[in-house]
C-alpha positions as CSV (number, residue, x, y, z in Angstrom):
1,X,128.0,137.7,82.7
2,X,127.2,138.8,79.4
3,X,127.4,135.7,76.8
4,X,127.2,131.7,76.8
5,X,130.6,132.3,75.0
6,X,132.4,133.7,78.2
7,X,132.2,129.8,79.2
8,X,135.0,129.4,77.0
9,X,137.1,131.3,78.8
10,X,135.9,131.2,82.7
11,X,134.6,128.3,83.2
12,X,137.5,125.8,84.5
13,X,138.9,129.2,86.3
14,X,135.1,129.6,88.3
15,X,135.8,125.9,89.2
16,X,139.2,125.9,90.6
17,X,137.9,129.4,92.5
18,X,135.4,127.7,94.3
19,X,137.6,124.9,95.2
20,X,140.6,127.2,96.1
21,X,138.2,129.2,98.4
22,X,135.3,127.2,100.4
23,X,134.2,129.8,102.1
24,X,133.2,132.1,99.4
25,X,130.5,131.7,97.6
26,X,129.6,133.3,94.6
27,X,126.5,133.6,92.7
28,X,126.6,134.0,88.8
29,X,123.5,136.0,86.4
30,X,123.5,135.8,82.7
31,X,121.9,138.6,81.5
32,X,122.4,139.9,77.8
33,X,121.5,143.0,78.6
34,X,123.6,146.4,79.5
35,X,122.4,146.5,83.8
36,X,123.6,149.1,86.1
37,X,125.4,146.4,88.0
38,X,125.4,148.7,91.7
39,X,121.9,149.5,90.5
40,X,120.9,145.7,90.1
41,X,123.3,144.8,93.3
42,X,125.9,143.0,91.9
43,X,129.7,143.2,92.9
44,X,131.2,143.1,89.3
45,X,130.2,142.4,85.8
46,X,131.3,140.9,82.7
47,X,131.1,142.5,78.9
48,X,133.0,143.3,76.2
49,X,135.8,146.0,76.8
50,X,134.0,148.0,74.6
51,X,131.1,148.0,76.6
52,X,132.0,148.5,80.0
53,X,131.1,152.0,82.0
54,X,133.1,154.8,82.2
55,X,134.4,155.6,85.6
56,X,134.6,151.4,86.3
57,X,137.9,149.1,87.3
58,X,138.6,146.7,84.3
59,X,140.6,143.9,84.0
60,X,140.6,141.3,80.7
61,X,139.5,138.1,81.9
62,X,140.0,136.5,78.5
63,X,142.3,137.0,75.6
64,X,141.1,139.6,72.4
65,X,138.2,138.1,70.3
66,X,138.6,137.7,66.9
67,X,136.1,137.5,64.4
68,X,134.8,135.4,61.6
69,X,132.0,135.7,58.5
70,X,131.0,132.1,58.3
71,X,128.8,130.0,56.3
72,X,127.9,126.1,55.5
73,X,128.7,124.4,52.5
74,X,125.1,123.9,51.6
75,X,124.7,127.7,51.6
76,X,127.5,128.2,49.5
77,X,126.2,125.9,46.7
78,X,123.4,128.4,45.5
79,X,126.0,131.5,46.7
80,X,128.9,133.1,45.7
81,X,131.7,133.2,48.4
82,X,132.2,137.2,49.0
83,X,135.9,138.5,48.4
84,X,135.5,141.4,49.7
85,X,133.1,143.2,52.5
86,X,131.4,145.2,49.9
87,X,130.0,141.9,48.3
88,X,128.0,140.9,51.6
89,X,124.7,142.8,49.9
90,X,124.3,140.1,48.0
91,X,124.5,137.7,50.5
92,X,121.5,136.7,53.1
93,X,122.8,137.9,56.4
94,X,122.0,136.6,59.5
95,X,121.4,139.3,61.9
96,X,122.1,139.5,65.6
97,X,119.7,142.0,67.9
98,X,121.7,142.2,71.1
99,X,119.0,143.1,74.3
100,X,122.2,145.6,74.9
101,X,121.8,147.8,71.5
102,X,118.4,147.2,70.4
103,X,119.3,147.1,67.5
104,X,120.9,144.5,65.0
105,X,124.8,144.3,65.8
106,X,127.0,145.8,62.5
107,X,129.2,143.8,61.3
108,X,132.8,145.7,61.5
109,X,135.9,144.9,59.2
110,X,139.2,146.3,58.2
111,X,140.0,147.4,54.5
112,X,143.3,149.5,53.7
113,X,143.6,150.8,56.8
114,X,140.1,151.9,57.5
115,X,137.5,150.5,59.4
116,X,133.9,149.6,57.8
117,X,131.0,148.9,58.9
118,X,128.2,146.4,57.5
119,X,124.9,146.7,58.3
120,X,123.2,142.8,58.1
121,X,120.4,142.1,56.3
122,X,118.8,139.0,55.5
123,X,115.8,136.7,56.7
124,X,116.8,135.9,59.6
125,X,117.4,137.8,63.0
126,X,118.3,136.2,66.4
127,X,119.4,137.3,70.1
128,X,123.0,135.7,70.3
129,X,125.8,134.8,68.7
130,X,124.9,130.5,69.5
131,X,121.6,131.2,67.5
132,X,123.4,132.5,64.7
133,X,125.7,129.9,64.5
134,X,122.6,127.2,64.4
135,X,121.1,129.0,61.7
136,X,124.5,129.0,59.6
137,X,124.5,125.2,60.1
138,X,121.1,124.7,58.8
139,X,122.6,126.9,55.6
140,X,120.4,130.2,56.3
141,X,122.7,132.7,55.8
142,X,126.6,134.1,56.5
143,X,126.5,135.2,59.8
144,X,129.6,137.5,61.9
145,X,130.4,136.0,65.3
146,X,133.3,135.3,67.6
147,X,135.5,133.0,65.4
148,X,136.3,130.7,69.0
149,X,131.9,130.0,68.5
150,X,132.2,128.2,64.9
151,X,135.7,126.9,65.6
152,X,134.9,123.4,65.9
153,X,132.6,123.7,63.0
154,X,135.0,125.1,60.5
155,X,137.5,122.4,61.6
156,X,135.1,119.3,60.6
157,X,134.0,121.2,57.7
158,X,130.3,122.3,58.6
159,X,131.4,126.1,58.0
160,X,133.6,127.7,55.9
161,X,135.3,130.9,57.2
162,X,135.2,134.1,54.3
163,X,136.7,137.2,54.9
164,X,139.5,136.4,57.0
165,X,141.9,139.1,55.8
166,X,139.3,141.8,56.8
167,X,137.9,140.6,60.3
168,X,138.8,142.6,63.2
169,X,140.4,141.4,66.8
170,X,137.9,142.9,68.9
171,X,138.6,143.8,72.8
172,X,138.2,140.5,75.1
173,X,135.8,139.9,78.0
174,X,136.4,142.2,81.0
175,X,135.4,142.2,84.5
176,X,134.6,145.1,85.8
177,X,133.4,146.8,89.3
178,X,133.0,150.3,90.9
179,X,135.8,151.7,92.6
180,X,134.5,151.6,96.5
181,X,134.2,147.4,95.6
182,X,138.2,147.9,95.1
183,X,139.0,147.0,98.9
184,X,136.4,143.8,99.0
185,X,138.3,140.7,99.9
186,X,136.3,138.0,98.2
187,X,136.1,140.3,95.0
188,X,139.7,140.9,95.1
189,X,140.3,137.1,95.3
190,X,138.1,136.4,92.2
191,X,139.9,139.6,89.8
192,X,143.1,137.8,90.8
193,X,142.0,134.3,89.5
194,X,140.3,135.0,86.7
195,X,142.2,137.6,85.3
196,X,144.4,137.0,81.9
197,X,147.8,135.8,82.9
């Protein structure tokens, strides 16, 4: 699996899987970066839709992500609240440097039919989006992460959502496998469980 985030969405199914079928076992690596999963001998993966290989099965094993620029209230009292995605150079970005990129993660929007892109910068850089999140609470920076991370945050107050009407819906989590795994009984079991309903 990809992302601490993917909890959110497979967790209670894993659970019920393992109770549903005893006699499988199954054995779960989190792992940030972009593996050759036949390479690395796994069965299947887990990423982004945008980020699985050519050539693989996919199925959505959670619903589309959407987005969110968030901030705290103590970093909005010594910044302005940015109107527009143009407006984020002014603002101390938190940058994410995913293991799978190398480089820090662009923030992407939508304007008048177009699609931008942002490149971050600020003080602070982490590795995921849970880091990023923290460092928005302690009122570093804005930082761009799945909206379903700061949820919980925005609804007690401890970060404001900006942006909203240019945030993308980005593709969901998908499992993925080669072709010759197709066949595999246990794996077939586990596509069918977890996969979106």
């Amino acid at each position: 699996m990809t992302d601490e985030s993917l909890g959110f969405f497979l967790r209670p199914r894993i659970a019920d899987f393992l109770k549903n079928y005893p006699e499988i076992s199954l054995e779960i690596s989190t792992d940030l970066r972009l593996i050759d999963i036949v390479d690395e001998g796994f069965d299947a993966g887990v990423r982004l839709g945008e980020l699985v290989t050519q050539g693989m099965i996919s199925v959505p094993v959670s619903p589309d992500i959407q987005f969110a620029v968030v901030g705290s209230p103590t970093y909005f009292k010594s910044h302005d609240v940015p109107k527009i995605p143009a407006r984020l150079q002014e603002q101390n970005c938190i940058g994410v440097r995913l293991p799978t990129h190398g480089k820090i993660y662009p923030w992407r929007f939508r304007q008048k039919g177009k699609d931008l892109k942002f490149q971050p910068v600020g003080q602070f850089v982490c590795n995921n989006v849970f880091g990023a999140r923290d460092a928005c609470l302690d009122g570093i920076g804005l930082a761009y992460i799945p909206k379903i991370v700061a949820e919980e945050h925005i609804q007690n107050g401890k970060l404001i959502s900006v942006l909203e009407p240019f945030c993308p819906t980005h593709l969901g989590f998908h499992l993925f496998y080669p072709r010759h795994h197709r066949h595999s009984m246990p794996l077939s079991l586990f596509v069918e469980e977890m996969k979106v309903k």
